[in-house]
N, CA, C, O and CB atoms as a CASP TS submission, in Angstrom:
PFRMAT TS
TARGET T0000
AUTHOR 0000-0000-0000
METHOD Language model
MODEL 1
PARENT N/A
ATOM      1  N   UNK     1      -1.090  13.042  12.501  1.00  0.00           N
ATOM      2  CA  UNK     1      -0.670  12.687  11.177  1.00  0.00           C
ATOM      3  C   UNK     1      -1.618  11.608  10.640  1.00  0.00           C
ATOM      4  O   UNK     1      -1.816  10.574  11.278  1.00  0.00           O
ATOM      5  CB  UNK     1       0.803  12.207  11.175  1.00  0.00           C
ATOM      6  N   UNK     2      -2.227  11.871   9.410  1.00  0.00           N
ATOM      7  CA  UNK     2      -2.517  11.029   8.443  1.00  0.00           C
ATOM      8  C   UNK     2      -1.809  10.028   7.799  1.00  0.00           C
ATOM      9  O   UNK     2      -0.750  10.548   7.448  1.00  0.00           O
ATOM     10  CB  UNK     2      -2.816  11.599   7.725  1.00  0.00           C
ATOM     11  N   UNK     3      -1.838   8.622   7.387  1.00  0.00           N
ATOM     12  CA  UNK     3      -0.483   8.264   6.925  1.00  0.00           C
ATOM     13  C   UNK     3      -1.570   7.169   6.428  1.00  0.00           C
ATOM     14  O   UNK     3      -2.470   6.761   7.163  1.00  0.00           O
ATOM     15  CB  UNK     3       1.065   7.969   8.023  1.00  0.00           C
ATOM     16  N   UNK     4      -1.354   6.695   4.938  1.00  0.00           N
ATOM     17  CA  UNK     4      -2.277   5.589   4.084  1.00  0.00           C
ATOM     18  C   UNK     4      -1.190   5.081   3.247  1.00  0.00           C
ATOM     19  O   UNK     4      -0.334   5.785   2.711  1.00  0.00           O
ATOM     20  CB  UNK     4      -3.676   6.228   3.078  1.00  0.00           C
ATOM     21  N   UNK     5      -1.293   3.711   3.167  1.00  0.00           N
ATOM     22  CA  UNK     5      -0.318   3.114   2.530  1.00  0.00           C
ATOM     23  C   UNK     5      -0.210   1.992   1.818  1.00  0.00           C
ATOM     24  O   UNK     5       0.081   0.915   2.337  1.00  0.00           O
ATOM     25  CB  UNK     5       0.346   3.017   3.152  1.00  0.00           C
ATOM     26  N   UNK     6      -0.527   2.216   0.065  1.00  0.00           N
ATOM     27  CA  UNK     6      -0.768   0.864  -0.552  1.00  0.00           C
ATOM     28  C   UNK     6      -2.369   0.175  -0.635  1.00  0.00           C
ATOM     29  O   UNK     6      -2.644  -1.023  -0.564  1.00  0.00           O
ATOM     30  CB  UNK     6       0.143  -0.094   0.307  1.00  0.00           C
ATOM     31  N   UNK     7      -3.381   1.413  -0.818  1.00  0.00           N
ATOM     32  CA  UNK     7      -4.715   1.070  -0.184  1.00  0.00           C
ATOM     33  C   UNK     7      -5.132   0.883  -1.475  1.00  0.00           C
ATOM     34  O   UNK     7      -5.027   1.693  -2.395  1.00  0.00           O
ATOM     35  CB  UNK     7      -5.575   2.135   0.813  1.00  0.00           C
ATOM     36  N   UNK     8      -5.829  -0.720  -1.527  1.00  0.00           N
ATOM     37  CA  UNK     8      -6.325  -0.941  -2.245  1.00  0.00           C
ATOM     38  C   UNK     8      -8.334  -1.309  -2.032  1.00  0.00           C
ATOM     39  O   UNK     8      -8.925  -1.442  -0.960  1.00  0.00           O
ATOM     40  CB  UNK     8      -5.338  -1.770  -2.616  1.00  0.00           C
ATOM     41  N   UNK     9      -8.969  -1.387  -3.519  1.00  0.00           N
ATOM     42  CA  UNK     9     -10.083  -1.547  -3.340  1.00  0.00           C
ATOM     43  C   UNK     9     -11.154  -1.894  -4.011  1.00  0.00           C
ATOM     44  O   UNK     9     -11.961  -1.094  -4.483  1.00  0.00           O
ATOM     45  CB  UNK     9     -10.235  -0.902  -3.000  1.00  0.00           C
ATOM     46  N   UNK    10     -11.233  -3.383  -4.105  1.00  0.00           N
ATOM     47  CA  UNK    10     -12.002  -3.923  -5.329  1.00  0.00           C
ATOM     48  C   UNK    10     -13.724  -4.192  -5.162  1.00  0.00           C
ATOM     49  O   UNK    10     -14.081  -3.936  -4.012  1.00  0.00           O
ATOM     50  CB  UNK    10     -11.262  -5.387  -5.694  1.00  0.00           C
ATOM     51  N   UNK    11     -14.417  -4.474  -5.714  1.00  0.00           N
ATOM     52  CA  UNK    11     -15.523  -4.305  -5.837  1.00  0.00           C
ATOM     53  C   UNK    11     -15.788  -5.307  -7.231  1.00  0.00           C
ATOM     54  O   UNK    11     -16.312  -5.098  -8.325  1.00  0.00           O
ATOM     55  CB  UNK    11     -15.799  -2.788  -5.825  1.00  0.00           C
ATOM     56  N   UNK    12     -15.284  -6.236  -6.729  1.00  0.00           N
ATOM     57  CA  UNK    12     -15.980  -7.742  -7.660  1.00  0.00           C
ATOM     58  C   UNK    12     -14.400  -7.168  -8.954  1.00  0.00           C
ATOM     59  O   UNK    12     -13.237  -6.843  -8.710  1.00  0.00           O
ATOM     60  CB  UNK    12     -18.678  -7.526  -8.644  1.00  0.00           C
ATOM     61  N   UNK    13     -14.902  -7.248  -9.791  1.00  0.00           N
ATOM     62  CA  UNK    13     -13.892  -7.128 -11.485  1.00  0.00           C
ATOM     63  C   UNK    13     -13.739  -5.489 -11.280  1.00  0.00           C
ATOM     64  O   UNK    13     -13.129  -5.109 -12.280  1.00  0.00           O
ATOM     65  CB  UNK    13     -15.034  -7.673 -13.511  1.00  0.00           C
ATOM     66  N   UNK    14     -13.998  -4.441 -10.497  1.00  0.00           N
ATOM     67  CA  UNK    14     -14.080  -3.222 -10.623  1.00  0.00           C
ATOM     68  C   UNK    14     -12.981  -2.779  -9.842  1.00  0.00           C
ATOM     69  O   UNK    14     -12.728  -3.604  -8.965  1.00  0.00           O
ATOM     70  CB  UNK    14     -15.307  -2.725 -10.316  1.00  0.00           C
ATOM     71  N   UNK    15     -12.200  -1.746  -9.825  1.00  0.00           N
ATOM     72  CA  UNK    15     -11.220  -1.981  -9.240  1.00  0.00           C
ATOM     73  C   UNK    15     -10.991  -0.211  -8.854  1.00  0.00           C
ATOM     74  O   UNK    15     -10.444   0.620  -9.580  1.00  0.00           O
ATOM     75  CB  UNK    15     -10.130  -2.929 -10.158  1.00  0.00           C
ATOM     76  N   UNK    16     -11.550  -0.005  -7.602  1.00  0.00           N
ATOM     77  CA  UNK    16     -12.008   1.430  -7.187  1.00  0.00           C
ATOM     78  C   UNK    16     -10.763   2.247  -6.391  1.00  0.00           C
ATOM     79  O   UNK    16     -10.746   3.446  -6.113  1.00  0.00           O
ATOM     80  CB  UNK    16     -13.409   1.292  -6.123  1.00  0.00           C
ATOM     81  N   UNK    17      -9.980   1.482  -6.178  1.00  0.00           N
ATOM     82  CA  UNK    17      -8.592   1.835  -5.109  1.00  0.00           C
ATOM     83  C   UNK    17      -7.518   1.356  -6.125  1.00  0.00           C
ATOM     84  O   UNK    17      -8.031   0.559  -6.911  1.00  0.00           O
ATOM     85  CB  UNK    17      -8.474   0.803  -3.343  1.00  0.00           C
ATOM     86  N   UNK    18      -6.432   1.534  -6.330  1.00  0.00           N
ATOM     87  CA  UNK    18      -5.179   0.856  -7.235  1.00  0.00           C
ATOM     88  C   UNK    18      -3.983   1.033  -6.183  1.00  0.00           C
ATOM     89  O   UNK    18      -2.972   0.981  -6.883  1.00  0.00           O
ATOM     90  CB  UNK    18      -4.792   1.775  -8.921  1.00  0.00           C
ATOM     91  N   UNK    19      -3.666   1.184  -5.095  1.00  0.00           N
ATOM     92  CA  UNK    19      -2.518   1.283  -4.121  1.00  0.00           C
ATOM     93  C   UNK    19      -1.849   2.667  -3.822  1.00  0.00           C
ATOM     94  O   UNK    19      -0.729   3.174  -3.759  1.00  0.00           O
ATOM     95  CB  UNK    19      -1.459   0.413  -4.617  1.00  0.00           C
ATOM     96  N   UNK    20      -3.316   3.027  -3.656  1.00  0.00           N
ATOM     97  CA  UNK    20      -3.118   4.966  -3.244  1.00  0.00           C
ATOM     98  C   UNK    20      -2.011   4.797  -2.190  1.00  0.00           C
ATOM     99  O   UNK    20      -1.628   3.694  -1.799  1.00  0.00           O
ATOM    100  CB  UNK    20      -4.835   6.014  -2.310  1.00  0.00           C
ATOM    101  N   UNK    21      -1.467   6.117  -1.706  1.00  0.00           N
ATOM    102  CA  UNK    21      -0.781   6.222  -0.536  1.00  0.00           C
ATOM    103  C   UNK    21      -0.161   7.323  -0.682  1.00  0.00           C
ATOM    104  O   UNK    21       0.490   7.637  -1.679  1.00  0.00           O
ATOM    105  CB  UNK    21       0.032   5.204  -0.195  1.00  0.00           C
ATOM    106  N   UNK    22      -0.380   8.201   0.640  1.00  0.00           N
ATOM    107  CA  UNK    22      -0.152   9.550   0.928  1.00  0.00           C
ATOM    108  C   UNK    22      -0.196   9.645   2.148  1.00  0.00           C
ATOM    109  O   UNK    22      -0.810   8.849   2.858  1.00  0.00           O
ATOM    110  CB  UNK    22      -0.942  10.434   0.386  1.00  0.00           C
ATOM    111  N   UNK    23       0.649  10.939   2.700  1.00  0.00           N
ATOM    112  CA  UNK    23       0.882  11.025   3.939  1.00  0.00           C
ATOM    113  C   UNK    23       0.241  12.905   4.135  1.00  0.00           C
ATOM    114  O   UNK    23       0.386  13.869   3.384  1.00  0.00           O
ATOM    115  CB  UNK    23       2.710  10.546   4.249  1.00  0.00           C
ATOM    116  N   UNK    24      -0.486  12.764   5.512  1.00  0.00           N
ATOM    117  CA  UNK    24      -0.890  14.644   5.820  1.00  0.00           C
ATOM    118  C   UNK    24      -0.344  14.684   7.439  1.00  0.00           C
ATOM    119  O   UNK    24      -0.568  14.024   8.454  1.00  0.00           O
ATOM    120  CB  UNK    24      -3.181  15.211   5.727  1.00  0.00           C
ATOM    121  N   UNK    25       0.453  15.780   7.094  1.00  0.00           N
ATOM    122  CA  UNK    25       1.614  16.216   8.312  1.00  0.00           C
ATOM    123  C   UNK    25       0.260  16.577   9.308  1.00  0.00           C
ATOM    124  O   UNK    25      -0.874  16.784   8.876  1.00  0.00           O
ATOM    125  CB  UNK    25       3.009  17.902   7.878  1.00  0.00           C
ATOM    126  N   UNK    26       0.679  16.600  10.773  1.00  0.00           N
ATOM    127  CA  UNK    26      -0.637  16.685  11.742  1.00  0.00           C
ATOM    128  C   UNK    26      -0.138  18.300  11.507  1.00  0.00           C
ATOM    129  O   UNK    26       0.934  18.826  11.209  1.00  0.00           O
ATOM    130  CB  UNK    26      -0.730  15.760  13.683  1.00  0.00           C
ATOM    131  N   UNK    27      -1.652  18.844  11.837  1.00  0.00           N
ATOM    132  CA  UNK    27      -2.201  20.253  12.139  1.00  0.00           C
ATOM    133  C   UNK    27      -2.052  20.824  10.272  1.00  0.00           C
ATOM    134  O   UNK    27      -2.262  22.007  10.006  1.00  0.00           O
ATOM    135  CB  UNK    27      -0.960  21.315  13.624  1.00  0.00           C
ATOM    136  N   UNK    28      -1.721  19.924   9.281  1.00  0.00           N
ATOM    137  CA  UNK    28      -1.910  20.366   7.395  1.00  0.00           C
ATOM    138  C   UNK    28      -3.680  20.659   7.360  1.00  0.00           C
ATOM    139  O   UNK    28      -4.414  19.889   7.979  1.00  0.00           O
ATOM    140  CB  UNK    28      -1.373  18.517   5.920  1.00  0.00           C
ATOM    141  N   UNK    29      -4.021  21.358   6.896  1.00  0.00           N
ATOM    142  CA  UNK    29      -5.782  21.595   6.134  1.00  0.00           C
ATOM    143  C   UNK    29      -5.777  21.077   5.065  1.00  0.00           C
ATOM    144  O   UNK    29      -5.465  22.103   4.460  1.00  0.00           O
ATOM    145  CB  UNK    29      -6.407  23.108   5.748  1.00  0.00           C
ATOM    146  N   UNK    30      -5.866  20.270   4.214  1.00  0.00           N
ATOM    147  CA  UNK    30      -6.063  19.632   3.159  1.00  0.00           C
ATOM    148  C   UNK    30      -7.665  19.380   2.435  1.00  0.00           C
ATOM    149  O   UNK    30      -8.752  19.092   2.937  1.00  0.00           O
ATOM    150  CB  UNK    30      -5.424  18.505   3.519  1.00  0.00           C
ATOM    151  N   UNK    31      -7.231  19.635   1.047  1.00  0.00           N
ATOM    152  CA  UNK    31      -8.891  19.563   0.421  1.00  0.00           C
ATOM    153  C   UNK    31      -8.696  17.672  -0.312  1.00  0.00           C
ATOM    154  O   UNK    31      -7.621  17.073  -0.282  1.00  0.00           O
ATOM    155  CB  UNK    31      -9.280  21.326  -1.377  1.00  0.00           C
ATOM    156  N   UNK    32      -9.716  17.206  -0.770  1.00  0.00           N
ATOM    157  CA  UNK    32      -9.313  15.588  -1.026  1.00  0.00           C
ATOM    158  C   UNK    32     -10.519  15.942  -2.301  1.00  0.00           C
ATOM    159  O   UNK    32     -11.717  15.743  -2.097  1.00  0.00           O
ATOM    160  CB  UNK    32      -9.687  13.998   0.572  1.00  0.00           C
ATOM    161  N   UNK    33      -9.952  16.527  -3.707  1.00  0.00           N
ATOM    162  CA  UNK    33     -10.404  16.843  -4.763  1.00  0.00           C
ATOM    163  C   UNK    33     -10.164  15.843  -5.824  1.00  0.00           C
ATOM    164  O   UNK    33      -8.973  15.808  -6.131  1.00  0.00           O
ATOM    165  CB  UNK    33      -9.980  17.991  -5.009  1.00  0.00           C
ATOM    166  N   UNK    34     -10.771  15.170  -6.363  1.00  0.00           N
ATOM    167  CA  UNK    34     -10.884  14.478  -7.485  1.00  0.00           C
ATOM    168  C   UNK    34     -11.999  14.179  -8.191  1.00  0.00           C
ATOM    169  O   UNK    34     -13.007  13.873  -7.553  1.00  0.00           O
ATOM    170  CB  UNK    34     -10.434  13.564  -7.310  1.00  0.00           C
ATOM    171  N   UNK    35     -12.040  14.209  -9.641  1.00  0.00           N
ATOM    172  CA  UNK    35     -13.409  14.319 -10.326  1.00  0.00           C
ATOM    173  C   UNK    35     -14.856  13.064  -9.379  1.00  0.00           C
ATOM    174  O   UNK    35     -15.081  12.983  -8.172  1.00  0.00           O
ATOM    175  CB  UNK    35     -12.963  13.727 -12.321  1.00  0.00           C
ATOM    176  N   UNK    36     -15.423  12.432 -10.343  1.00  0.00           N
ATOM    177  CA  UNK    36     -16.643  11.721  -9.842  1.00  0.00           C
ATOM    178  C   UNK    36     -16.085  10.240 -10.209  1.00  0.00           C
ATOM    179  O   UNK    36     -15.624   9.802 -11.263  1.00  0.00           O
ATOM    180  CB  UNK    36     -18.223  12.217 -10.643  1.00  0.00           C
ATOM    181  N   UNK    37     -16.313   9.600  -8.869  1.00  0.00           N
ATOM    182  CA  UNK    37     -15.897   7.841  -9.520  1.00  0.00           C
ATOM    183  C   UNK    37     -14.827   8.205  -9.543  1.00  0.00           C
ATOM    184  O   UNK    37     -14.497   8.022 -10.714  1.00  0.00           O
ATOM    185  CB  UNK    37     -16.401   7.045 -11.062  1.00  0.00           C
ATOM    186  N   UNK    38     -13.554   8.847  -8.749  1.00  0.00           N
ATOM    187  CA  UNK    38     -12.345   8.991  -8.458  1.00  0.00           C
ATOM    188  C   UNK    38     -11.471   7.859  -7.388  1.00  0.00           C
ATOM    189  O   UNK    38     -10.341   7.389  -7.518  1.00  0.00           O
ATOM    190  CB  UNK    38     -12.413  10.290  -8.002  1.00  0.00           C
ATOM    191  N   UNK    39     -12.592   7.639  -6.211  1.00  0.00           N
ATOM    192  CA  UNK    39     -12.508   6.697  -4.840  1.00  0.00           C
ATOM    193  C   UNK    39     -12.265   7.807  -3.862  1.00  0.00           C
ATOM    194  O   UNK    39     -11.581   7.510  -2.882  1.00  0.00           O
ATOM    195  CB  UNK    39     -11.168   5.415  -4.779  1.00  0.00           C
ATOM    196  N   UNK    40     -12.911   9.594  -4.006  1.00  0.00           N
ATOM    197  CA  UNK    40     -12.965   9.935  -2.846  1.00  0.00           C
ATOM    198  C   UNK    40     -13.793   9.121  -1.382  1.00  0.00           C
ATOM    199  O   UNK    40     -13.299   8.793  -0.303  1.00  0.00           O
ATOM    200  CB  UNK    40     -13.389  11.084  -3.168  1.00  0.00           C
ATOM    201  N   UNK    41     -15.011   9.003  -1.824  1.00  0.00           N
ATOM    202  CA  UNK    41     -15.668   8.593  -0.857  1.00  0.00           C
ATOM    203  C   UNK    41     -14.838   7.088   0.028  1.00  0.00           C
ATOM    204  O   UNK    41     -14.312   6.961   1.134  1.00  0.00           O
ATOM    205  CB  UNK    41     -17.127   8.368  -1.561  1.00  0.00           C
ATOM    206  N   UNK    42     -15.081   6.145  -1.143  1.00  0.00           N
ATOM    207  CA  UNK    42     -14.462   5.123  -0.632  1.00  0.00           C
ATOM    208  C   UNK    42     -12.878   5.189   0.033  1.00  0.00           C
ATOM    209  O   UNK    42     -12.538   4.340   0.857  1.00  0.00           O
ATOM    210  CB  UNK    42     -14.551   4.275  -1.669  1.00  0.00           C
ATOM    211  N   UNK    43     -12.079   6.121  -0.342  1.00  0.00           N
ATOM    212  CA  UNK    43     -11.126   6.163   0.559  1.00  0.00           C
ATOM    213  C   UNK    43     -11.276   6.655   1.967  1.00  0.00           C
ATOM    214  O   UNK    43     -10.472   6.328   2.839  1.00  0.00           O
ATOM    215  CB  UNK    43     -10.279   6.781   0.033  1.00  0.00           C
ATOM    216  N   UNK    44     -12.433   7.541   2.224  1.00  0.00           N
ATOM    217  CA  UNK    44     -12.540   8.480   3.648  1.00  0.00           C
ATOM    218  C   UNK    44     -13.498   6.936   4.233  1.00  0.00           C
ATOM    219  O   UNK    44     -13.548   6.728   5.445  1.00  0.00           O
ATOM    220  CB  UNK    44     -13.685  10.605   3.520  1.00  0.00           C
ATOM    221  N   UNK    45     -14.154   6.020   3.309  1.00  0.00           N
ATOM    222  CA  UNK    45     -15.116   5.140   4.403  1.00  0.00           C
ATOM    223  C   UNK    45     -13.535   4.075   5.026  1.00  0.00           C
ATOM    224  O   UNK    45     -13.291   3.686   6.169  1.00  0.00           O
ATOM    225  CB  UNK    45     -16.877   3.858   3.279  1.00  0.00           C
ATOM    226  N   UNK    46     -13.205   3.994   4.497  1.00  0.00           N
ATOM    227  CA  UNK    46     -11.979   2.783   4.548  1.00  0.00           C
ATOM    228  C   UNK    46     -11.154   3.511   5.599  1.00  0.00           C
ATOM    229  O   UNK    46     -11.091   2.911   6.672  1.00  0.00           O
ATOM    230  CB  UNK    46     -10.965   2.429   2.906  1.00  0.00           C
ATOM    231  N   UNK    47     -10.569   4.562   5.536  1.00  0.00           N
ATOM    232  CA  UNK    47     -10.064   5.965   6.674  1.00  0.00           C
ATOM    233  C   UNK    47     -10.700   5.417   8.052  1.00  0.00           C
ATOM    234  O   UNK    47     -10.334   4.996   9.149  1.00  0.00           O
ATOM    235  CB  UNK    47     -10.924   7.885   6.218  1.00  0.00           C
ATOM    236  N   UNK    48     -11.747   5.651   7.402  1.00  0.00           N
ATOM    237  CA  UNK    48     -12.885   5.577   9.153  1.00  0.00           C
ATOM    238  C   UNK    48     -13.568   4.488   9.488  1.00  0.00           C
ATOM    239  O   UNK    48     -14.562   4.369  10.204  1.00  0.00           O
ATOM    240  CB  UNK    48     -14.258   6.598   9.274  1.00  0.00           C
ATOM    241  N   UNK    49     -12.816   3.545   8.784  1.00  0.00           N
ATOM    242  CA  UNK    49     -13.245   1.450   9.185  1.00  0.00           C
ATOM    243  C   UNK    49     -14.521   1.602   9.266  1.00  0.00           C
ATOM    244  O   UNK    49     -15.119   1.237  10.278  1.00  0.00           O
ATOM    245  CB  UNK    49     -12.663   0.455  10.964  1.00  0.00           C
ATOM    246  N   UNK    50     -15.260   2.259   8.044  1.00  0.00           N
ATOM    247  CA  UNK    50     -16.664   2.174   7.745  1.00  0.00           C
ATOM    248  C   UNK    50     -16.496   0.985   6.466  1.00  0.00           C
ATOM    249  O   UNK    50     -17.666   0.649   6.279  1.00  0.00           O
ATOM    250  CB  UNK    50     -17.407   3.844   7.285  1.00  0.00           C
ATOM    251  N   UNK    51     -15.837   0.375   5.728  1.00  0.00           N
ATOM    252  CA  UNK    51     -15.659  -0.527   4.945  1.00  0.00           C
ATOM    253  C   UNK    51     -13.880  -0.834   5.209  1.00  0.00           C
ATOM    254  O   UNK    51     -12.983  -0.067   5.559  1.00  0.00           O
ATOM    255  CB  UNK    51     -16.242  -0.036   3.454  1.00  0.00           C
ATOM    256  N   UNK    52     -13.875  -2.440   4.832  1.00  0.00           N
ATOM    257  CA  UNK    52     -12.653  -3.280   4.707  1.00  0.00           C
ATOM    258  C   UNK    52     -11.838  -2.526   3.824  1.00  0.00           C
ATOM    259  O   UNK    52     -12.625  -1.909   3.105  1.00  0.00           O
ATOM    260  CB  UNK    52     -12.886  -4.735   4.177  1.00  0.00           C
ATOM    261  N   UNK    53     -10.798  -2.282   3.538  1.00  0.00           N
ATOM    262  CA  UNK    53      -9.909  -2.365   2.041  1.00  0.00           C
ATOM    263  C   UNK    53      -9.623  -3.972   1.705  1.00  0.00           C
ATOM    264  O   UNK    53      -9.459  -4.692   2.690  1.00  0.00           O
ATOM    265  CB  UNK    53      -8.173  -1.467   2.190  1.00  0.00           C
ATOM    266  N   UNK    54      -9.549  -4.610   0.336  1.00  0.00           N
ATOM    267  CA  UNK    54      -8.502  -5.654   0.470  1.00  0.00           C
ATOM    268  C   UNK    54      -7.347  -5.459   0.507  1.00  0.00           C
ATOM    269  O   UNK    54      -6.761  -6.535   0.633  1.00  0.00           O
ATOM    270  CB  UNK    54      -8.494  -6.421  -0.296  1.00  0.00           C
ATOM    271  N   UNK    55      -6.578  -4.499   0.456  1.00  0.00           N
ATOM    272  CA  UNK    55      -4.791  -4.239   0.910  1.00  0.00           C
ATOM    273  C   UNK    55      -4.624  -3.292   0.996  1.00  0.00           C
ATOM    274  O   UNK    55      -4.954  -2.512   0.102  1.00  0.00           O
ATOM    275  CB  UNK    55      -3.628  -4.559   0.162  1.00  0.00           C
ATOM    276  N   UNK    56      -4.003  -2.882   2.166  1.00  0.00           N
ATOM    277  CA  UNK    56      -2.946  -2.057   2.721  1.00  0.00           C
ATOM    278  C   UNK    56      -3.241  -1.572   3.638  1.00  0.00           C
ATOM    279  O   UNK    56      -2.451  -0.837   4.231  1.00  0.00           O
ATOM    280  CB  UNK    56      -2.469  -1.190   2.099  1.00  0.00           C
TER
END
């Protein structure tokens, strides 16, 4: 199981995360679709403690 909660993510005055949070049942296939400058990336680096979040 996936489980994110309250993830936030700032970048000086820019504010790239707002307190996402979602849960993926273990063995779900899931696609992680959102336009450009959405916070896909930055949510999967933060996922994989490739960058800090400041909360959650």
């Amino acid at each position: 199981m996936i489980q994110v909660q309250n993830l936030t993510k700032d970048y000086g005055q820019l504010r790239a995360l707002d307190n996402i949070s979602f849960t993926i049942p273990k063995g779900e296939i899931v696609g992680f679709l959102c336009p450009n400058g959405a916070g896909k990336t930055t949510t999967l680096k933060i996922m994989t403690c490739f960058m800090p979040p400041n909360a959650g």
